[in-house]
N, C-alpha and C positions, 0 to 999 in steps of 0.2 A: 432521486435518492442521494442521500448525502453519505459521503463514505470519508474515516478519517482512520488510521491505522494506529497501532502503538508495538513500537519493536523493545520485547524485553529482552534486556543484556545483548554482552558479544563477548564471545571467545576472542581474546585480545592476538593480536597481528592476524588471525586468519581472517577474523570478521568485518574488518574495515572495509573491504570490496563487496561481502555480501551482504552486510548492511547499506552501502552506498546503491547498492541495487536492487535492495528491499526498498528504498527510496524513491529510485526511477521509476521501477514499477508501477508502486504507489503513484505516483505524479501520472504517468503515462496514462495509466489506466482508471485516470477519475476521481482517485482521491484527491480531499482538500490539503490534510494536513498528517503529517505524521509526527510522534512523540516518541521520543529516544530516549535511554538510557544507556549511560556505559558509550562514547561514541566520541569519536574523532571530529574534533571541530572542522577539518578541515572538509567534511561530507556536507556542511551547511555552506560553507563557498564553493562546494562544488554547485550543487543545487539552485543556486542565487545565480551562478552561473546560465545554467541550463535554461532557469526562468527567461533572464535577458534575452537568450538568445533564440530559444525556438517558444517564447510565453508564455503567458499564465502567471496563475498567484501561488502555487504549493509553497505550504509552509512549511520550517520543520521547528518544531520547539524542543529542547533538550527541556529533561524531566529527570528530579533526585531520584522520585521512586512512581513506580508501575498503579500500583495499589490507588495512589487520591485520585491518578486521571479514572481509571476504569469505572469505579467508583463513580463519580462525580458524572461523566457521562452515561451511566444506565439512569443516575436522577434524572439528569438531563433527556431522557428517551429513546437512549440510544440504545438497539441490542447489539450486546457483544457476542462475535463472533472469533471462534479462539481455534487455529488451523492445527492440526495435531496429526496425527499421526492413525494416532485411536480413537477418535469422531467416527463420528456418523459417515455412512458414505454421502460424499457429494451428492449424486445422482439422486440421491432421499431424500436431499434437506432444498434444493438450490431454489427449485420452485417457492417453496415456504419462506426463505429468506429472502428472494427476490422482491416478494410483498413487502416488508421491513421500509419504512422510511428512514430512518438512519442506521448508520453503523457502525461501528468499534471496531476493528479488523486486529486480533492478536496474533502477533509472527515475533515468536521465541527465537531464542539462537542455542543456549544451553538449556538444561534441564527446566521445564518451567514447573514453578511453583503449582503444587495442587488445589491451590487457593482459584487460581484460573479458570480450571476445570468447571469450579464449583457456583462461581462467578458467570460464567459464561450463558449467553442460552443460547447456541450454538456451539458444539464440539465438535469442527467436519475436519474429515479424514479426505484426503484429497491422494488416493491412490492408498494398497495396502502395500506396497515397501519404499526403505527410505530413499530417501529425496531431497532435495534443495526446498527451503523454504521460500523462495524464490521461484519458483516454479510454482509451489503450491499458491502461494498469494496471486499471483497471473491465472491459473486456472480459477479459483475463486472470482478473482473481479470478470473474467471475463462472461461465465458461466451466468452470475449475477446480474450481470447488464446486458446481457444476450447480443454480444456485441456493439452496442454500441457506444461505448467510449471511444472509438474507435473514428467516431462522427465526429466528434467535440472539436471544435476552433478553442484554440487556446489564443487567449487576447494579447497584442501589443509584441508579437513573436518577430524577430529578426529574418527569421528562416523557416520557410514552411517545406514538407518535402510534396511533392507534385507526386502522386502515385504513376507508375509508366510501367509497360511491358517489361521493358528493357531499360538498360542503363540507369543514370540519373538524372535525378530534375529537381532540383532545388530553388523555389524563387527566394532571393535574396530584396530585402526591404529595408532597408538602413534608414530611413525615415519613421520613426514610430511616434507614433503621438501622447 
């Protein structure tokens, strides 16, 4: 399954951390690429960061407007799946969308446009009271890949974590090819 996200807007100073973590998310949990608007450049060196060090290729592209990528990716084959509030319950749709070979993952920050809605072919509701859209987007991917993102070797990583009972274990690999 190929999975790429698109974050519309941010509420300015609060949302630079939960946009930076609508990001990891994204990364962590299997996404390719995400697309921003409204966004603090400084979350793409964060990101480019995190690549180097624990691997992988996630991208992030800054985007004028919402509307040409969504667009452009349902020609493309993508369904759009648009996390809300007022969706569908999870539990209804995960199955159905699990089948999907690609996907759109939309995670609003302010009021999203009803153009979205209508756009969408998936409206999931991911719990009925509010919540982090962050949270939402992790329950989504994970649900969807039925855990296993969680498998993935991310390539060329400096640091991988070692799963353990206890404590830590991190091998460290300063040699990368």
């Amino acid at each position: 399954m190929e999975i790429e996200v698109v974050r519309i807007g941010q509420r300015l100073v609060r949302d630079d951390r939960v946009t930076t973590h609508v990001a990891l998310v994204s990364r962590a949990f299997g996404a390719k690429t995400i697309f921003m608007t409204e966004i603090n450049p400084e979350i793409k060196d964060t990101l480019r960061k995190i690549n180097e060090t624990w691997g992988g290729n996630f991208e992030i592209e800054f985007i004028e407007s919402w509307k040409p990528i969504v667009k452009k990716k349902k020609e493309d084959g993508f369904k759009i799946v648009h996390l809300s509030m007022y969706g569908e319950k999870i539990n209804e749709v995960q199955e159905k969308i699990r089948k999907e070979e690609k996907l759109l993952i939309v995670v609003g920050a302010e009021k999203v446009p009803r153009e979205i809605y209508e756009l969408a072919d998936y409206n999931v509701g991911v719990g009925s009271q509010p919540h982090s859209e962050i949270s939402a987007l992790a329950i989504l991917l994970d649900r969807i890949q039925d855990g296993q993102q969680f498998e993935k070797e991310f390539p060329n990583a400096k640091r991988k974590i070692i799963p353990t009972k206890t404590g830590k274990n991190v091998q460290v690999n300063e040699t990368r090819d």
